[in-house]
Backbone of each chain as ProteinMPNN parsed JSONL, in Angstrom:
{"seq_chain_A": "XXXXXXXXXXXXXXXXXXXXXXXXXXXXXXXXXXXXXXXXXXXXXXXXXXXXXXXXXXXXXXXXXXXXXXXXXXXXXXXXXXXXXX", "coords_chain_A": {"N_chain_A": [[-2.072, 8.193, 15.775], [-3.453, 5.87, 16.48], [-5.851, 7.285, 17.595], [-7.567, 8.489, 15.301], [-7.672, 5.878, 13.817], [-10.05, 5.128, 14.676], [-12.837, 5.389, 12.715], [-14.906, 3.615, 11.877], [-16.505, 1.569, 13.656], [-17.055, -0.342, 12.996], [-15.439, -1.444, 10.683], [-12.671, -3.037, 9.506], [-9.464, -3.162, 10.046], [-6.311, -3.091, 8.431], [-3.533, -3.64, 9.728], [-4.886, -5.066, 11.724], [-5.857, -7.579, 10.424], [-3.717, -8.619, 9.437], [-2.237, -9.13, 11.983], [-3.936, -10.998, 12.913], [-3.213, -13.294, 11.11], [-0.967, -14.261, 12.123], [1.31, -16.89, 12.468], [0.2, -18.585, 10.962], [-0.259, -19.474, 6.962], [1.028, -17.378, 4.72], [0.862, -15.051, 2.346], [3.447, -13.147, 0.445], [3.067, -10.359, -1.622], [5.43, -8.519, -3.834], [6.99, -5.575, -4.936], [8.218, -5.131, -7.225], [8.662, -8.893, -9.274], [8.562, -10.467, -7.423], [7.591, -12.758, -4.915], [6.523, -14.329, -1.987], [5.735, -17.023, -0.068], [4.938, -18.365, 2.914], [5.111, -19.052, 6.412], [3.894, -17.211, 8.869], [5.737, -15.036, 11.151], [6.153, -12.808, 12.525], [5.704, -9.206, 13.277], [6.314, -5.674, 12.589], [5.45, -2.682, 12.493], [7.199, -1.82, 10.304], [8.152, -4.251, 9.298], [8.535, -7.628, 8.129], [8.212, -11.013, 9.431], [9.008, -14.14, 7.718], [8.962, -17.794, 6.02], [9.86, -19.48, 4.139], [10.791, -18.854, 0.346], [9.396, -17.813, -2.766], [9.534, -17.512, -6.337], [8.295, -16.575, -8.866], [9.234, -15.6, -11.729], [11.128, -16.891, -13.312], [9.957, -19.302, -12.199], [11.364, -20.494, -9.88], [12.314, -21.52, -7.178], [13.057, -20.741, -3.975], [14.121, -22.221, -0.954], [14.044, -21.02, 1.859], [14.703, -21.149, 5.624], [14.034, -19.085, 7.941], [13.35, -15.468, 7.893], [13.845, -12.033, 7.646], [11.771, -9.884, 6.304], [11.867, -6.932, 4.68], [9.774, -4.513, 5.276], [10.062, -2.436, 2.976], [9.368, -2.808, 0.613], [6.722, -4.663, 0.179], [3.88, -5.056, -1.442], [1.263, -6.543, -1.373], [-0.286, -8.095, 0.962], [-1.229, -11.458, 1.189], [-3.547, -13.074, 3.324], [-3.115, -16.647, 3.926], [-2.426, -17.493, 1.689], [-1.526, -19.484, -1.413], [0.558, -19.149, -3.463], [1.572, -18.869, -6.611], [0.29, -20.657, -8.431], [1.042, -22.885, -7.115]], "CA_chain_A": [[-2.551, 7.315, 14.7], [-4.503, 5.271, 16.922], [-6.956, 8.014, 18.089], [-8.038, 8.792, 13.902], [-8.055, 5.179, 12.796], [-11.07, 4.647, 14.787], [-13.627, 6.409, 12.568], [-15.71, 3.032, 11.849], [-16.186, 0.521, 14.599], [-17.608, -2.358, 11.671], [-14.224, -1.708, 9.097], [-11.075, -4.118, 9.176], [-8.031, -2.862, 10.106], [-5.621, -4.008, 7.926], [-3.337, -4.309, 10.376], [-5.676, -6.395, 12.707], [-6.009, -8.783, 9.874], [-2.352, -9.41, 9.365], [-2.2, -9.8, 12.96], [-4.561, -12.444, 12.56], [-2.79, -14.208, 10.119], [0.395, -14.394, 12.749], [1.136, -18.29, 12.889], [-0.414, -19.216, 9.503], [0.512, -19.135, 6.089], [0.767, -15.734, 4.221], [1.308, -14.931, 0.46], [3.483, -11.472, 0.419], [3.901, -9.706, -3.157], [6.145, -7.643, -3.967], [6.633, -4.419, -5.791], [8.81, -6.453, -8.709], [7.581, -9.657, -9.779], [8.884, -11.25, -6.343], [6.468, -13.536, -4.465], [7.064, -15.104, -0.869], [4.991, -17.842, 0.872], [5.364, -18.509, 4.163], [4.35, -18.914, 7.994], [4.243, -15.274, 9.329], [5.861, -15.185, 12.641], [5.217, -11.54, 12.893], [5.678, -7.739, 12.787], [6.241, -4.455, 13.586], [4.83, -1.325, 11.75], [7.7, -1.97, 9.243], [9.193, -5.491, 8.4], [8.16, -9.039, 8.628], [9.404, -12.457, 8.862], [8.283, -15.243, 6.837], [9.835, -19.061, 6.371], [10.068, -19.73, 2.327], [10.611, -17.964, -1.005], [9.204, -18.367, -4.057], [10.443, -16.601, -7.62], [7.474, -17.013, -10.062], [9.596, -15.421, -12.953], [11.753, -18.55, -13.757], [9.47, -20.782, -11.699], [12.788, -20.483, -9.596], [11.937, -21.449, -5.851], [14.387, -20.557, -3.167], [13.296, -22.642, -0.009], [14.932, -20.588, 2.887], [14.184, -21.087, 6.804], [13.471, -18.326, 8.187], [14.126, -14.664, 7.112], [13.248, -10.941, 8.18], [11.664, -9.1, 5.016], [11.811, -5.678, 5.169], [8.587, -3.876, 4.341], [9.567, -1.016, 1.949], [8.623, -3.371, -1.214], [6.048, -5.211, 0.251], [3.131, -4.502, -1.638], [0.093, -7.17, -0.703], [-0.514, -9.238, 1.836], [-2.531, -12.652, 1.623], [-3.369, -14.269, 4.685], [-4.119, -18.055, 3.923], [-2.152, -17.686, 0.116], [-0.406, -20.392, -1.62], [1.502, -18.642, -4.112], [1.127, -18.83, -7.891], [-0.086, -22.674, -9.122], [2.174, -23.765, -6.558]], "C_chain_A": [[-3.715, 6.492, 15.209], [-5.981, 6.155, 17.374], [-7.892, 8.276, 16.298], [-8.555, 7.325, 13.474], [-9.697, 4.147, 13.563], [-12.187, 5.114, 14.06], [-14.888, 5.477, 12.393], [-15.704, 2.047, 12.634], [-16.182, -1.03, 13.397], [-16.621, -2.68, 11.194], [-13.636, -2.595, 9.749], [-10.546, -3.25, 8.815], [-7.394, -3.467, 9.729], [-4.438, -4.419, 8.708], [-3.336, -5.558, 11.466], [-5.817, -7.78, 10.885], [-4.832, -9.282, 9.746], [-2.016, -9.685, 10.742], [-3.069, -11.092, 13.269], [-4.38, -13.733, 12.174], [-1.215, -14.237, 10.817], [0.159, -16.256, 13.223], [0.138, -19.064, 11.629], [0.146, -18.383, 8.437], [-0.368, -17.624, 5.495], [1.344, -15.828, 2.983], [1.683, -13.58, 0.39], [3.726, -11.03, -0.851], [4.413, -8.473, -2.943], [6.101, -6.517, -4.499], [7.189, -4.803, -7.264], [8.332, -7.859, -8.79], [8.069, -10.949, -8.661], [7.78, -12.103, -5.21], [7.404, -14.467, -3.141], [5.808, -15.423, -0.119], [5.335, -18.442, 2.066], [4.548, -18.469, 5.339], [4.777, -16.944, 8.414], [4.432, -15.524, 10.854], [5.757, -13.973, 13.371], [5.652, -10.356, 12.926], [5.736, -6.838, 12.944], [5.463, -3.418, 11.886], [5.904, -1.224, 10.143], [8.662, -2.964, 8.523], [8.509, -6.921, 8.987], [9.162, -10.429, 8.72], [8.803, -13.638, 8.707], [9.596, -16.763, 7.233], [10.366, -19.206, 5.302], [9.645, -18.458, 1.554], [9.989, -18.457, -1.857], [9.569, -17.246, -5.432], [9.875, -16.986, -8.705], [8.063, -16.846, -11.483], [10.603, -16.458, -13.609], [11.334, -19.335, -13.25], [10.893, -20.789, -10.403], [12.343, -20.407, -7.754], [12.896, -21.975, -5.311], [13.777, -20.878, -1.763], [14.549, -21.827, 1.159], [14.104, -20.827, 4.673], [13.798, -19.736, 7.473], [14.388, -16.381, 7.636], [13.753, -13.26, 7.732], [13.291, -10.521, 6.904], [11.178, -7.884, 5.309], [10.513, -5.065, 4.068], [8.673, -2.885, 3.546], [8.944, -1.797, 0.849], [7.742, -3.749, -0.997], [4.631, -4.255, -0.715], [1.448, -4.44, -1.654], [0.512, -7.834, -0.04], [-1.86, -10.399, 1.757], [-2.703, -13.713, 2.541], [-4.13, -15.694, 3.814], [-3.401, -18.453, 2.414], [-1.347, -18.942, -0.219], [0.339, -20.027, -2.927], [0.967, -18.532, -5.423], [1.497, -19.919, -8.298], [1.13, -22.814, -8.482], [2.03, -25.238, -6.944]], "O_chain_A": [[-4.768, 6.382, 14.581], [-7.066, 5.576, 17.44], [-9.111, 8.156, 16.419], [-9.629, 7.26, 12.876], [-10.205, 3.082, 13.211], [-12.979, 5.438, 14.944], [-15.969, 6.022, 12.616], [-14.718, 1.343, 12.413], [-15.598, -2.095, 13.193], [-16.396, -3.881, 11.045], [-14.223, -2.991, 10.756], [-10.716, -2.565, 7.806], [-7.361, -4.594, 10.223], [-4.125, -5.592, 8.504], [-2.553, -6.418, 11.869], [-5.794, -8.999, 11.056], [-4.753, -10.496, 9.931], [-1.338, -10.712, 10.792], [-2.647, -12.069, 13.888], [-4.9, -14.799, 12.507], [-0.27, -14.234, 10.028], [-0.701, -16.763, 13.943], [-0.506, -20.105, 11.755], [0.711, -17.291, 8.509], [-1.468, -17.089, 5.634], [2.224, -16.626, 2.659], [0.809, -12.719, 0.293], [4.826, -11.394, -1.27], [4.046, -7.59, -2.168], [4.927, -6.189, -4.665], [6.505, -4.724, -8.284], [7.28, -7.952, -8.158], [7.979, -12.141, -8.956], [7.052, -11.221, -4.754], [8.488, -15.042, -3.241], [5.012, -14.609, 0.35], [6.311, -19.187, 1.979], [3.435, -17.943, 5.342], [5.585, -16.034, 8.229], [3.614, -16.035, 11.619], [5.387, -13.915, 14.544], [6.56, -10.483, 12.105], [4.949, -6.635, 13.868], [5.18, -3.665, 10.714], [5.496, -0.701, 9.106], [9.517, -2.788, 7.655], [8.081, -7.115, 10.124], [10.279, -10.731, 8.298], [8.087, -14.12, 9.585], [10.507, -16.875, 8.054], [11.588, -19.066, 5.345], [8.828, -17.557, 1.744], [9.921, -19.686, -1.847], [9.872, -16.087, -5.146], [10.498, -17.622, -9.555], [7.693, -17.59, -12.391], [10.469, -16.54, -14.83], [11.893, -20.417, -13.426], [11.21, -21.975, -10.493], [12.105, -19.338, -7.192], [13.527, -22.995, -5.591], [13.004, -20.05, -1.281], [15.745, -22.122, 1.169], [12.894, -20.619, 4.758], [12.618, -19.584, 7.155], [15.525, -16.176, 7.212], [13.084, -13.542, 8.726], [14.321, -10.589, 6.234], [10.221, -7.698, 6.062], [10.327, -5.093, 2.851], [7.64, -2.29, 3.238], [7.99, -1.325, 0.23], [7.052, -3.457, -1.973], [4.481, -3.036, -0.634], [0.646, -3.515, -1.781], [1.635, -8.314, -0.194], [-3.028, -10.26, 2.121], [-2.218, -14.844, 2.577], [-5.238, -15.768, 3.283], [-3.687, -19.541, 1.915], [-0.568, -19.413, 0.609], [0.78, -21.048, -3.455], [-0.177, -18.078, -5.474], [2.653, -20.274, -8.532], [2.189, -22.869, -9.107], [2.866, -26.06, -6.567]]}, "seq_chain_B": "XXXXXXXXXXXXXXXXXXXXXXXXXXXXXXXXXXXXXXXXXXXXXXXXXXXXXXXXXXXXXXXXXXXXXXXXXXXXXXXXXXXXXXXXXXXXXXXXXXXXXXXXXXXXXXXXXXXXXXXXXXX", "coords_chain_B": {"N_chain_B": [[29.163, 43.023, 13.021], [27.223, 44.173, 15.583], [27.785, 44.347, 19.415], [24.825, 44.134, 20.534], [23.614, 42.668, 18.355], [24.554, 40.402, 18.301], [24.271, 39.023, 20.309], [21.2, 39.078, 20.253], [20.687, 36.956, 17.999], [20.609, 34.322, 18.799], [18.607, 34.014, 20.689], [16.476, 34.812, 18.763], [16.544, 32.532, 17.527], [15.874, 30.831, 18.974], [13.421, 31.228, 19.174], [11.938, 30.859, 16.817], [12.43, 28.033, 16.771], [10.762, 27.166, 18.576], [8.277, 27.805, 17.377], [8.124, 26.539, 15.472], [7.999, 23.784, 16.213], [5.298, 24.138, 18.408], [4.01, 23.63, 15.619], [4.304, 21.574, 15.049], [2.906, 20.023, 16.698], [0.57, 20.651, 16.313], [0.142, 19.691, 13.895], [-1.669, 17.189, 12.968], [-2.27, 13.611, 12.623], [-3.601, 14.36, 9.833], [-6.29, 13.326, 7.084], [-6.344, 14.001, 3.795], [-8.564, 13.105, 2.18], [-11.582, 11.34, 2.833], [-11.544, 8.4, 3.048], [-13.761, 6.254, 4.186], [-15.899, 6.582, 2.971], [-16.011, 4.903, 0.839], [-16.177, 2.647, 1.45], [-17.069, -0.969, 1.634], [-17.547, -0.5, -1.227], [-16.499, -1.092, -4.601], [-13.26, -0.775, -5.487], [-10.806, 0.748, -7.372], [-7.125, -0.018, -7.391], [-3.541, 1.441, -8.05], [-0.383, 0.448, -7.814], [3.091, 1.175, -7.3], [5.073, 0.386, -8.913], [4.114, -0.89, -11.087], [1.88, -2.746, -10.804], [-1.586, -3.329, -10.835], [-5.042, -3.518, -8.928], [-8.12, -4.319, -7.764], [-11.149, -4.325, -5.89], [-13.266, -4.956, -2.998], [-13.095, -2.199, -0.528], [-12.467, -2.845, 2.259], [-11.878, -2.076, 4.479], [-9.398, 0.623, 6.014], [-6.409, 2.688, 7.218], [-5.142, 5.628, 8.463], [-2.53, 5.643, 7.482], [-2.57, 4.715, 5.205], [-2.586, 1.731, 4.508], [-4.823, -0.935, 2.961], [-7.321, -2.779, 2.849], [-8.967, -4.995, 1.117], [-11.313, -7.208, -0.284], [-12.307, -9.704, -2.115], [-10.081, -9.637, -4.208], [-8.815, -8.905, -7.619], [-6.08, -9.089, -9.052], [-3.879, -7.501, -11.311], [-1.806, -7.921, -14.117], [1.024, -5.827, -15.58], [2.022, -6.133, -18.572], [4.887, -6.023, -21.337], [3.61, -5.933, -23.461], [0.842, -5.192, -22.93], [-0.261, -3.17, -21.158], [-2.814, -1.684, -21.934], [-4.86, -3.569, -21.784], [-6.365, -5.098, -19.56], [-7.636, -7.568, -19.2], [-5.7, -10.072, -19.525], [-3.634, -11.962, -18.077], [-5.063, -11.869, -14.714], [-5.596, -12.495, -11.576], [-7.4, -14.442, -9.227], [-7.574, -13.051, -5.746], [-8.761, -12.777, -3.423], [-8.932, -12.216, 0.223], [-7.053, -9.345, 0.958], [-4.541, -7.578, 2.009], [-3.35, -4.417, 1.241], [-0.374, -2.616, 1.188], [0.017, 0.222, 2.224], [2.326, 1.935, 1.972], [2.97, 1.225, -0.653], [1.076, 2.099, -2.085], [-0.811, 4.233, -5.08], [-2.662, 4.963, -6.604], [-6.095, 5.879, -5.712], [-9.435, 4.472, -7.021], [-12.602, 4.89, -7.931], [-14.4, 1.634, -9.632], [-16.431, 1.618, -11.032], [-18.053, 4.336, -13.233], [-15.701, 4.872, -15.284], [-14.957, 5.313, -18.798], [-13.206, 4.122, -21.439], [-11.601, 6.86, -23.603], [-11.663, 7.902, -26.972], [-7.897, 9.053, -27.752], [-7.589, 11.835, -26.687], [-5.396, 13.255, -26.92], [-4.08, 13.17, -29.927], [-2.877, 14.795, -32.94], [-4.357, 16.37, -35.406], [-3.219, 16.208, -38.347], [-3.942, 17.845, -40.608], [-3.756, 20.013, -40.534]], "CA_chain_B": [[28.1, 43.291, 14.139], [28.011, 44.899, 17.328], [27.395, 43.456, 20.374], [23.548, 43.089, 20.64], [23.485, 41.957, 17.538], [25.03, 39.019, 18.397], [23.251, 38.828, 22.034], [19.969, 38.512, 20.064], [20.903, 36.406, 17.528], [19.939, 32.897, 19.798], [16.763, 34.406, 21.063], [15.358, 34.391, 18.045], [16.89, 30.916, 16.751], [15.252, 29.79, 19.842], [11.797, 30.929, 19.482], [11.443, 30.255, 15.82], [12.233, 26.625, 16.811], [9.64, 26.888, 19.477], [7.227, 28.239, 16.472], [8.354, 24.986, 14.736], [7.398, 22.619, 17.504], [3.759, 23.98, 18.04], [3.373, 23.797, 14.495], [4.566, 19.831, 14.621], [2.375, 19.17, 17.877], [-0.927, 20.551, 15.913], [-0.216, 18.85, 12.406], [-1.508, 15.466, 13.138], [-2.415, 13.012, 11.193], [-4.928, 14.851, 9.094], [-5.863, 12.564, 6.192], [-7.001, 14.888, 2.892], [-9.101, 12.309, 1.184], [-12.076, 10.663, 3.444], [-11.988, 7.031, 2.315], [-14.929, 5.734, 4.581], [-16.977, 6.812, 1.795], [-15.396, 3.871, -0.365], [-16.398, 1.15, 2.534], [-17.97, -1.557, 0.622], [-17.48, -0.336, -2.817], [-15.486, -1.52, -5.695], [-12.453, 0.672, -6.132], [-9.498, 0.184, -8.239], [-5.664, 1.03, -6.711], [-2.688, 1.34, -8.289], [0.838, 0.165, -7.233], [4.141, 1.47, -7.164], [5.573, -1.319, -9.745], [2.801, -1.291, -12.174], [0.686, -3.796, -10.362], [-2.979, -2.719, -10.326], [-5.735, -4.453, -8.448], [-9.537, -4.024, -7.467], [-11.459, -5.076, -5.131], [-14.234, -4.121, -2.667], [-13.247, -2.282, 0.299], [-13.393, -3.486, 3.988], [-10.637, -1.475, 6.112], [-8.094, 1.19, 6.106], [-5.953, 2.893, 8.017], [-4.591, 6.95, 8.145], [-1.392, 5.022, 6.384], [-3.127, 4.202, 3.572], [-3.091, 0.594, 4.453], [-5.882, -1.414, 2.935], [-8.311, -4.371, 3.297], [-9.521, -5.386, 0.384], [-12.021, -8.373, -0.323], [-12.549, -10.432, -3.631], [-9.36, -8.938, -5.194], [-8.438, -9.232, -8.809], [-4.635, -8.293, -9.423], [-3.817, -7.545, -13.056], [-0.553, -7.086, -14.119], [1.084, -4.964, -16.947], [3.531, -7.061, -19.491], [4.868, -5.245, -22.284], [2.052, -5.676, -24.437], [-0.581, -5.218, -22.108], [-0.663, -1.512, -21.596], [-4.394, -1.088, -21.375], [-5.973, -5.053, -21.704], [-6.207, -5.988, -18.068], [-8.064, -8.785, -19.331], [-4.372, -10.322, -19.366], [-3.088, -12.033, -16.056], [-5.406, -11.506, -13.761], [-5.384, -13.535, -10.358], [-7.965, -13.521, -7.773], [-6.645, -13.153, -4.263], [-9.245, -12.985, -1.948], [-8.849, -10.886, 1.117], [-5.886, -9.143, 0.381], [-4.031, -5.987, 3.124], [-2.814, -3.976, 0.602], [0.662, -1.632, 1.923], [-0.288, 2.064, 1.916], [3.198, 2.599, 1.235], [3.571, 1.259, -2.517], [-0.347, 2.742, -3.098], [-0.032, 5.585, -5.555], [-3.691, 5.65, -7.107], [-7.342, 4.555, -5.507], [-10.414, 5.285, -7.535], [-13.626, 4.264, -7.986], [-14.297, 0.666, -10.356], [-17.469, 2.236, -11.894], [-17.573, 6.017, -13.539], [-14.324, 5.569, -16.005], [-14.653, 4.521, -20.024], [-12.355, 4.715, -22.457], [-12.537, 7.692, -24.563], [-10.524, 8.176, -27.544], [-7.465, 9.45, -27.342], [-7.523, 13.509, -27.153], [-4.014, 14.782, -27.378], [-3.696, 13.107, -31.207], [-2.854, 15.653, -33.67], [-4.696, 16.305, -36.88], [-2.314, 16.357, -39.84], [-4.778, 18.151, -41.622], [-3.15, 21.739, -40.531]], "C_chain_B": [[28.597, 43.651, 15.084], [26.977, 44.144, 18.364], [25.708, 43.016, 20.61], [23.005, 42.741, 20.188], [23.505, 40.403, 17.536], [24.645, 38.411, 19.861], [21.873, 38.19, 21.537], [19.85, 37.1, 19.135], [20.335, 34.939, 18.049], [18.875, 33.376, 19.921], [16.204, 34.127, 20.086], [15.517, 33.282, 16.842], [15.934, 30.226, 17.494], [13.621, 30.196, 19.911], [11.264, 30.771, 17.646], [11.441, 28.569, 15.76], [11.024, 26.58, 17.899], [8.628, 27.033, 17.986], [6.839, 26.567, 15.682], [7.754, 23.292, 15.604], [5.933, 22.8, 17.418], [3.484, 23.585, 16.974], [3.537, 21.928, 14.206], [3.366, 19.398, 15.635], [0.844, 19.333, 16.893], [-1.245, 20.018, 14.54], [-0.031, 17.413, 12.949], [-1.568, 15.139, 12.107], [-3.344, 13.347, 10.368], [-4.77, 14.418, 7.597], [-6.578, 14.018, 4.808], [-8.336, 14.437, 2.201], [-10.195, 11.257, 2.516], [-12.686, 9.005, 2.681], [-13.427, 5.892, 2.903], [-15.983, 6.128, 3.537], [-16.922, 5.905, 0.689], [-16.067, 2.767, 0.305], [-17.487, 0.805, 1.588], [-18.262, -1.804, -0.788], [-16.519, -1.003, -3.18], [-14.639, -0.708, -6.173], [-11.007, 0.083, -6.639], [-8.439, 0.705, -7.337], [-4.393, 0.402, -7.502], [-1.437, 1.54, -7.444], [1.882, 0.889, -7.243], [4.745, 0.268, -7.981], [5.123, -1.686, -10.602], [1.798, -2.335, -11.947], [-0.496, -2.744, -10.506], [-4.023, -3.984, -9.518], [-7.209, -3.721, -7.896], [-10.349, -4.418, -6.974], [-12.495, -4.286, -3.765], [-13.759, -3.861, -1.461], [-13.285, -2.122, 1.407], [-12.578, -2.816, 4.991], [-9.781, -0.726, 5.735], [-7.956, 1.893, 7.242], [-5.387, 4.273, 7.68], [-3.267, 6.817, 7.203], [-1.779, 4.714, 4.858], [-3.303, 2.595, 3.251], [-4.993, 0.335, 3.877], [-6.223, -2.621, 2.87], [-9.241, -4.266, 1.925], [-9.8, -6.756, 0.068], [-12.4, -8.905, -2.023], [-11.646, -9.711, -4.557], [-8.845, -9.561, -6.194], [-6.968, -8.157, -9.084], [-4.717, -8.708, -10.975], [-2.198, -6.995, -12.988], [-0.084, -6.708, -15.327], [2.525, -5.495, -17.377], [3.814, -5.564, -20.466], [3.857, -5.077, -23.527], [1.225, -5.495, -23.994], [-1.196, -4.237, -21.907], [-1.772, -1.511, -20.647], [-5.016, -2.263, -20.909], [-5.526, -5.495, -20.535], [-6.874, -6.958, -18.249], [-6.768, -10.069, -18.967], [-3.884, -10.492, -18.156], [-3.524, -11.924, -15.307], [-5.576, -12.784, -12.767], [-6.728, -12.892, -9.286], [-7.061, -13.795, -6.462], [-7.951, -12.717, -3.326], [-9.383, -11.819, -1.152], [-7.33, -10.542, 1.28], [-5.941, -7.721, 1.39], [-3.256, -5.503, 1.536], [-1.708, -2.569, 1.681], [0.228, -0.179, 1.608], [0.899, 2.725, 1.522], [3.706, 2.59, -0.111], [1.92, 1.706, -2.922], [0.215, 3.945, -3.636], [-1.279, 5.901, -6.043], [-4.843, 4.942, -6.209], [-8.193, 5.583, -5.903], [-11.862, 4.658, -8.157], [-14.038, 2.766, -9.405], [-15.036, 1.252, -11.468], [-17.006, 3.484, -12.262], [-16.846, 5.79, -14.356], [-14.692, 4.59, -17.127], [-14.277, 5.081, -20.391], [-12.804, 5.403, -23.407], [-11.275, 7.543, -25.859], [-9.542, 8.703, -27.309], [-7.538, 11.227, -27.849], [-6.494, 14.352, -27.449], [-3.706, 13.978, -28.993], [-3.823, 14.517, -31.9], [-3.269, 15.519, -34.403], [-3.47, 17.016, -37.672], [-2.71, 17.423, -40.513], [-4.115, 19.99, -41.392], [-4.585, 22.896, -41.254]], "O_chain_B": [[29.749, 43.628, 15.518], [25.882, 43.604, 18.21], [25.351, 41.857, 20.817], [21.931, 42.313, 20.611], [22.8, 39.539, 17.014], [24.869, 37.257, 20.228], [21.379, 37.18, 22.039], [19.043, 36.23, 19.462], [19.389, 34.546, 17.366], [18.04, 33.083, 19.066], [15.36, 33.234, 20.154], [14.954, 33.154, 15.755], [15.254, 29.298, 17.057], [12.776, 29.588, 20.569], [10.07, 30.557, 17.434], [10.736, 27.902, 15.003], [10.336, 25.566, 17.785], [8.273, 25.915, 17.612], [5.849, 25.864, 15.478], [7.293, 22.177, 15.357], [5.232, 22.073, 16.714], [2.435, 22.945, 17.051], [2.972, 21.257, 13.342], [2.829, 18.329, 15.343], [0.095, 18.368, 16.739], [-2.366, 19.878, 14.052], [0.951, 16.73, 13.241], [-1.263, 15.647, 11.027], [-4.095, 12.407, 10.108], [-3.822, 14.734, 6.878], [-7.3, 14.909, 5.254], [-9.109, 15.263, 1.717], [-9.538, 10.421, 3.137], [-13.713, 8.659, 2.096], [-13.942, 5.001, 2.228], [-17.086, 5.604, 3.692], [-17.644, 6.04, -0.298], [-16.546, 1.903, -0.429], [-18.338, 1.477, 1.005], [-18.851, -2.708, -1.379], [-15.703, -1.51, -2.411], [-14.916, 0.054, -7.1], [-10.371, -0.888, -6.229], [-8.651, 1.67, -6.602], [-4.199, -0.809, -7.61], [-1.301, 2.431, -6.606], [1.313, 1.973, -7.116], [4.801, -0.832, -7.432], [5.478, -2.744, -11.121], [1.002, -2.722, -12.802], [-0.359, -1.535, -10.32], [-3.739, -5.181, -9.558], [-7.207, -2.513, -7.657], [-10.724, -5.352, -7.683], [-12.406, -3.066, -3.628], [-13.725, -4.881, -0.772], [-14.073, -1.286, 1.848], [-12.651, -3.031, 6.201], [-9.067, -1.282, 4.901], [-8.799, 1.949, 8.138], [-5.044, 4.314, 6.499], [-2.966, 7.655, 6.353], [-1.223, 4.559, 3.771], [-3.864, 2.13, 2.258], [-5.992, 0.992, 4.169], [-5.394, -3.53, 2.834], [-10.153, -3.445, 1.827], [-8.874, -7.567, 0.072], [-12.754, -8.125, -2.907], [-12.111, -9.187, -5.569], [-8.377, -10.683, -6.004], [-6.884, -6.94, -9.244], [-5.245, -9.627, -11.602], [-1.608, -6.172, -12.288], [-0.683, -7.18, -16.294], [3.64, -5.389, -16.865], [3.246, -4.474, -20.395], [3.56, -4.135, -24.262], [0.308, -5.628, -24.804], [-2.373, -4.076, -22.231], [-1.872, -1.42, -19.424], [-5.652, -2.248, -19.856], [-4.501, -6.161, -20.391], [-6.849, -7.615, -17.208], [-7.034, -10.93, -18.128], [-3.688, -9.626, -17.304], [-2.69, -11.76, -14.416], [-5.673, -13.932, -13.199], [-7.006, -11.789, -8.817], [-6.117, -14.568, -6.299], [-7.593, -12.196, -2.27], [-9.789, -10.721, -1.532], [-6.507, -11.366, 1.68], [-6.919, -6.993, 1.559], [-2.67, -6.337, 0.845], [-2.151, -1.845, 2.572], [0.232, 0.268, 0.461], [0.87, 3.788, 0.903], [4.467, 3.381, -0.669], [1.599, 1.618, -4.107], [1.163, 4.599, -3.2], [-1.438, 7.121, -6.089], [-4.758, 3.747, -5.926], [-8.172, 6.785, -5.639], [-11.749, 3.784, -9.016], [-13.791, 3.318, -10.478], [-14.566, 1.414, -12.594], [-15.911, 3.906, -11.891], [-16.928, 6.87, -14.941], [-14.798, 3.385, -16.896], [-14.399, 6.3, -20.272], [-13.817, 5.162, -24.062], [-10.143, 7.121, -25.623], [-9.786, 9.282, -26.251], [-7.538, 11.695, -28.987], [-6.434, 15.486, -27.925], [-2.618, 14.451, -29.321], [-4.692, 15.316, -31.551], [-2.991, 14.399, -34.831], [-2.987, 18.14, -37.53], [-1.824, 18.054, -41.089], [-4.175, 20.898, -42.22], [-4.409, 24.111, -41.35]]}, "name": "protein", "num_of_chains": 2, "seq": "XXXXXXXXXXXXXXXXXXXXXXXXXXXXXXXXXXXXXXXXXXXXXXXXXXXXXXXXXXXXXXXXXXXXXXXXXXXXXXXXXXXXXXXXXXXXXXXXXXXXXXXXXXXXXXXXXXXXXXXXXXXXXXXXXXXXXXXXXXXXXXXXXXXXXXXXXXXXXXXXXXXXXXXXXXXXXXXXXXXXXXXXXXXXXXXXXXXXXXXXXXXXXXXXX"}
């Protein structure tokens, strides 16, 4: 994988940017209408772990300490996000 | 069966799994679709979930991960259908997961045409 994903030296690796964003806040969406803001403490090739929830569809925010979210749903990542009109 | 029936029998379990091996060592990751030809542009991608979003861009990966810059997510209510005017959010610089992508395709190039599979009545 690593020998192919060099094909442009200039691009952004989207992994290198979420490694970037290790130790600052992150905005992850979901594949359902699930939304989590949080510190990103960091990552492997398939799960993360954040600090807080949030649950835009009732406004319904679930403050949890820390958590491991497993990446099959994930579906963006925003380094720097603060959620929706937090 | 008679006996070197059943003598050969392994031999050639064991070299069709050899066949199977080369054939894993020389399928790498060979992507079908060269997306460096997108770098920079404005290309739409659809979700896994009915999210869509669009945005110009800046990085992927043989996964399908992407890096997209000045993104506009739109999302699809029950009335919304087609009017992505409806909901949209910017987000910035946004990694999109290569594993819930299901469509990416250029912003420009696509207007709505009528629809073509209606039936005429008219027989």
């Amino acid at each position: 994988m690593a020998a192919i994903a060099s094909t442009n030296p200039s691009q952004l690796l989207p992994l290198e940017l979420v490694d970037k964003c290790i130790g600052s806040r992150i905005h992850i969406v979901m594949k359902n209408d699930k939304e989590i803001v949080g510190t990103l403490l960091g990552f492997d090739d398939f799960l993360f772990l954040c600090v807080s929830e949030i649950t835009p569809e009732g406004r319904r925010i679930t403050k949890l300490d820390q958590i491991l979210l497993n990446g099959n749903n994930i579906t963006m990542l925003i380094p720097g996000g603060e959620g929706p009109e937090v | 069966a008679t006996l070197p029936d059943i003598l050969y029998r392994p031999v050639i379990y064991c070299i069709i799994q050899n066949l199977d091996f080369q054939d894993k060592e020389k399928k790498k990751k060979e992507s079908i679709f060269d997306l460096s030809t997108y770098i920079d542009k404005h290309i739409r991608v659809k979700f896994q979930g009915g999210r869509e979003a669009s945005g110009v861009l800046k990085g992927f990966d043989p996964l399908l991960n992407l890096v997209l810059d000045g993104t506009i997510e739109y999302m699809r209510d029950p009335d919304d259908q087609y009017k992505l005017t409806e909901d949209t959010r910017q987000l910035g610089l946004v990694v999109c997961r290569g594993t819930s992508v299901v469509l990416i395709c250029p912003q420009d190039g696509m207007e709505a045409i009528p629809n073509p599979f209606i039936q005429q009545q008219d027989g």
